[in-house]
N, C-alpha and C positions, 0 to 999 in steps of 0.2 A: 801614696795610699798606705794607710799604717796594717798593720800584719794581722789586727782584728777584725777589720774591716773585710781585708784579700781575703780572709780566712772563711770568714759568713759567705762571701761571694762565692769564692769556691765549691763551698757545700751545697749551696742553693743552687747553682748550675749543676753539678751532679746528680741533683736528686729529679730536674727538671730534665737534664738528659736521657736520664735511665726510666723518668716514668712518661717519657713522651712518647717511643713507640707504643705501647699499653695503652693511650688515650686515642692514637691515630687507628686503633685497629675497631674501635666502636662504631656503628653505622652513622653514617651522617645525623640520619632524625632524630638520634639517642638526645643529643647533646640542642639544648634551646640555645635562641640567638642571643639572649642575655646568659650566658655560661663562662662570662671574661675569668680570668685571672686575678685577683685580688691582692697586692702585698702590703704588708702592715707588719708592727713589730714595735721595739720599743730599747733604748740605750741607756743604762745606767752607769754615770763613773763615779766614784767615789773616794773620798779621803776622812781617814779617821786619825784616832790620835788616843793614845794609852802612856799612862806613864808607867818608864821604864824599857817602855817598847818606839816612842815616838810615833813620827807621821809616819802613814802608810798610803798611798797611791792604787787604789783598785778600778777595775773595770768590771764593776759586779755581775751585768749581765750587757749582753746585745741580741737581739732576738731578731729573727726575719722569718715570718710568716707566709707562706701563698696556699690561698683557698678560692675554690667554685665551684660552679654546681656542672656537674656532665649530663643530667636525666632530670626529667621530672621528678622530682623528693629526693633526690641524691643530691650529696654534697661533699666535699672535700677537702680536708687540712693539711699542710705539712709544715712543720715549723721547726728550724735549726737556732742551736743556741752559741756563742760564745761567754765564754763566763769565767772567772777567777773568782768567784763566791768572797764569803770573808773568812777564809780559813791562813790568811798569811802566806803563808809558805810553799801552799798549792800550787802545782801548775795549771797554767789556763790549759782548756780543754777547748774543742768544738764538736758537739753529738746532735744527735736526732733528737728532738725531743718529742714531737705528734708526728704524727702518720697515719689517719685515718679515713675510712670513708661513713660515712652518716645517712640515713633514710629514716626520710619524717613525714606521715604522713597525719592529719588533721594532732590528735593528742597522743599521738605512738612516734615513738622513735626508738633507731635501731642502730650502734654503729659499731664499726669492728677493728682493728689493727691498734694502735700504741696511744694511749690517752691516760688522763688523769684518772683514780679512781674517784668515786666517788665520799668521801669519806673527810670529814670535817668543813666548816665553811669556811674558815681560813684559807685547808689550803687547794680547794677547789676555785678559790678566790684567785684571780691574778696578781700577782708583789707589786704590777704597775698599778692596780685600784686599791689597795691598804694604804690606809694611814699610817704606820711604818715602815721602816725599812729590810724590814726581817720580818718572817713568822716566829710565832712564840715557839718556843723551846719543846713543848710537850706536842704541840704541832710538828716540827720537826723531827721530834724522837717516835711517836708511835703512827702517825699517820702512813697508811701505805701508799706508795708517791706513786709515777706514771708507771706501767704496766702493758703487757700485750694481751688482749684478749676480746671480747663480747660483752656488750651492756644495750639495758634496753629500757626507757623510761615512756612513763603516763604523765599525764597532766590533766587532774580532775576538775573541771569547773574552774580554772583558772586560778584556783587556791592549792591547790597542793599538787607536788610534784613527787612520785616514785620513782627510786633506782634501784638497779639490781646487774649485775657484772657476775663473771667469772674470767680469772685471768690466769698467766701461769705464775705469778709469784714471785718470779726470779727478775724483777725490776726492770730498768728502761735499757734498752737496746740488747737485752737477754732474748733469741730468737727461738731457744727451747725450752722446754722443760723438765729441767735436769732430777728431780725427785720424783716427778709423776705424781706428785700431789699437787693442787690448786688454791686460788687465794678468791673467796668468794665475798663482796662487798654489797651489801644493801644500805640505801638513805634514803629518808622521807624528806621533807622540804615544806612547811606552809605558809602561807601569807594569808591571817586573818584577817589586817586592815593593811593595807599602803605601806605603811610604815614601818609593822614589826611582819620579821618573820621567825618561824621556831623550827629545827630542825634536829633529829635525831640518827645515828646509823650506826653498824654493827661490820667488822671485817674477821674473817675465819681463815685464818693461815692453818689450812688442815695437815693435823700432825702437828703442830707446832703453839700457835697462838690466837688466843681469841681478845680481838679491841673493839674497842666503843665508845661513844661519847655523845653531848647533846651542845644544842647553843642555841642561844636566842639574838637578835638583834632588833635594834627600832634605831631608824634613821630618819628623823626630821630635816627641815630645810637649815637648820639652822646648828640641830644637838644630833650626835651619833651618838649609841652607847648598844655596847657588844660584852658577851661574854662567850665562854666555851669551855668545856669539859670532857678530857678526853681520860682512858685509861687504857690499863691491857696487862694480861696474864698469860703465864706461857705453862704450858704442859708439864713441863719435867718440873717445875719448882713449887705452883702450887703458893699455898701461902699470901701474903701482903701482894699487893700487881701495885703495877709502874702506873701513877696518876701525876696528872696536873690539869691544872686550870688558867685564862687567861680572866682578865677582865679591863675595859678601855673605854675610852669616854673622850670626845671630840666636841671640839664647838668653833663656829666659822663667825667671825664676828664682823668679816668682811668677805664678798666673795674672790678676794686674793688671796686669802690669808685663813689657815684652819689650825688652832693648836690644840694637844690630843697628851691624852697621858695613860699608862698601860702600867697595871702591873701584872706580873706573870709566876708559878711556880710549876715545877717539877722534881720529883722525888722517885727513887727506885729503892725504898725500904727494902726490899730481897735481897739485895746486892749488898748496897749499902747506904750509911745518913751521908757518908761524902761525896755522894752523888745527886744531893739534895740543891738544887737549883732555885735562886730566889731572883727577880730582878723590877726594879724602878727604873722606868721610858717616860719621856718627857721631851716633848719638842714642839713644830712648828712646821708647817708646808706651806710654802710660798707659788700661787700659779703666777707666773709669770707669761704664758699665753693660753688662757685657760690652762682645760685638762692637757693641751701638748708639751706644755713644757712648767715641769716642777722643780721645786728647791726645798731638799727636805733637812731639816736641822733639827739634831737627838742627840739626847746627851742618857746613856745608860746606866744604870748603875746595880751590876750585878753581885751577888754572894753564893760561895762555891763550896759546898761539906759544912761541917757541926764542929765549932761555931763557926768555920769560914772566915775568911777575908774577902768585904767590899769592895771590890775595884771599879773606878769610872773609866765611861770610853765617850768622849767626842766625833760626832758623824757628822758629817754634811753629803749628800748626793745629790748630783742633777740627772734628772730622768728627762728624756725628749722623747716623745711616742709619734710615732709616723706610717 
């Protein structure tokens, strides 16, 4: 058994040991006879290739999920990661990454402990359902990622979805709040027709910074095409704010086969033009068993400061979801 593997294993029985007395001590009737345990997750490895740099061998992510329900309208997540990202040099890690419990009842819902904010459709999106292998850059850089705190959403007529969060700020497996200030997130979410949705939201790092952004998508059987629009200003500087935008376009010409092309930018004018981010994606997802088993092939080609140097990066990943 290789060390990624013992590793996830390991964390999932910890987290199952320690929340097991907690689940034994609820009355019998709480918990329905359909209450099973759920696990699901998803493995990504990966090899790329830069020149100057050569091949690189990663194990992007390994994900192990378990969720159920304990009570009528309650339900439950916990999901552990292993992962070496693509940062090269990194060491792999293993964290928590959800931990939460949920109450839904007809269009109200209510949940609380460590979750994603809500804030961009990218990266509210799973990495295993994008057409790429990565989020965009600006996605990355100003999006407020998983969080501990309270969120509670509507769902109007079946067309539009409300959010609304308070968390503490201090990102994923942070269990205080060490400034005493809060990071407050709102999105809206519609679906006019089938196909296209439009979505807008706003996040408030009080004391600090205020981000936003909007995006639209239309997904046919056949053509995807997506953009997104994010920025952000911070308190003390004032002036020009950190912007970028993606935009991407997909078509399945077979359903084994979907090729997809992105371009993306980001800039921090306040800072500086050499932090100005350009890049061209292009490649090709192969299903090999349906949605459970992908082969994704991208070839990058990024530009870094004014005027910058283009570099390309070759990827190939296999993703297996189970």
């Amino acid at each position: 058994m290789s060390n990624a593997v013992r590793k996830i294993l390991l964390l999932t029985g910890a987290i199952f040991l320690t929340g097991g007395p907690l689940i034994a001590q609820q009355p019998a009737k709480a918990a329905p006879a359909s209450s099973g345990v759920k696990l699901s997750g998803y493995l990504q490895a990966r090899e790329t290739w830069q020149k100057d740099v050569g091949l690189t061998s990663t194990l992007n992510r390994a994900r192990l999920t378990a969720a159920g329900g304990v009570a009528t309208d309650f339900t439950w997540r916990i999901q552990g990661e292993f992962r070496t990202g693509n940062v090269g040099t990194g060491k792999a890690s293993v964290s928590l990454t959800d931990a939460y419990v949920r109450w839904k009842h007809r269009d109200l819902g209510l949940q609380a402990g460590q979750f994603k904010t809500p804030f961009t459709r990218e990266y509210v999106t799973s990495l295993a359902d994008l057409e790429t292998a990565d989020r965009s850059t600006v996605v990355d850089s100003l999006a407020p990622k998983r969080d501990i705190g309270v969120m509670g959403d509507y769902e109007l007529r079946k067309k539009v979805t409300f959010y609304a969060g308070v968390f503490n700020g201090e990102g994923t497996n942070i269990t205080g709040n060490r400034d005493s200030t809060v990071l407050a997130v709102a999105r809206i979410a519609a679906r006019p027709i089938r196909e296209v949705s439009i979505g807008a939201n706003i996040a408030r790092y009080f004391g600090d910074s205020t981000r936003y952004g909007a995006d639209i998508s239309y997904e046919g059987p056949k053509v995807t095409l997506r953009g997104e629009f994010v920025a952000g200003a911070r308190d003390e500087l004032g002036g020009r704010k950190d912007h970028g935008w993606f935009g991407l376009a997909a078509f399945r010409p077979a359903d084994e086969v979907q090729l997809f092309g992105k371009y993306e930018y980001f800039g921090r004018p306040q800072i500086s033009d050499q932090q100005k981010n350009r890049a061209v994606t292009g490649g090709a997802n192969l299903f090999l068993a349906g949605s459970a088993v992908r082969l994704t092939l991208e070839y990058i080609s990024r530009k870094i400061g004014t005027p910058g140097e283009r570099k390309g990066l070759l990827l190939t990943q296999l993703q297996v979801r189970y």
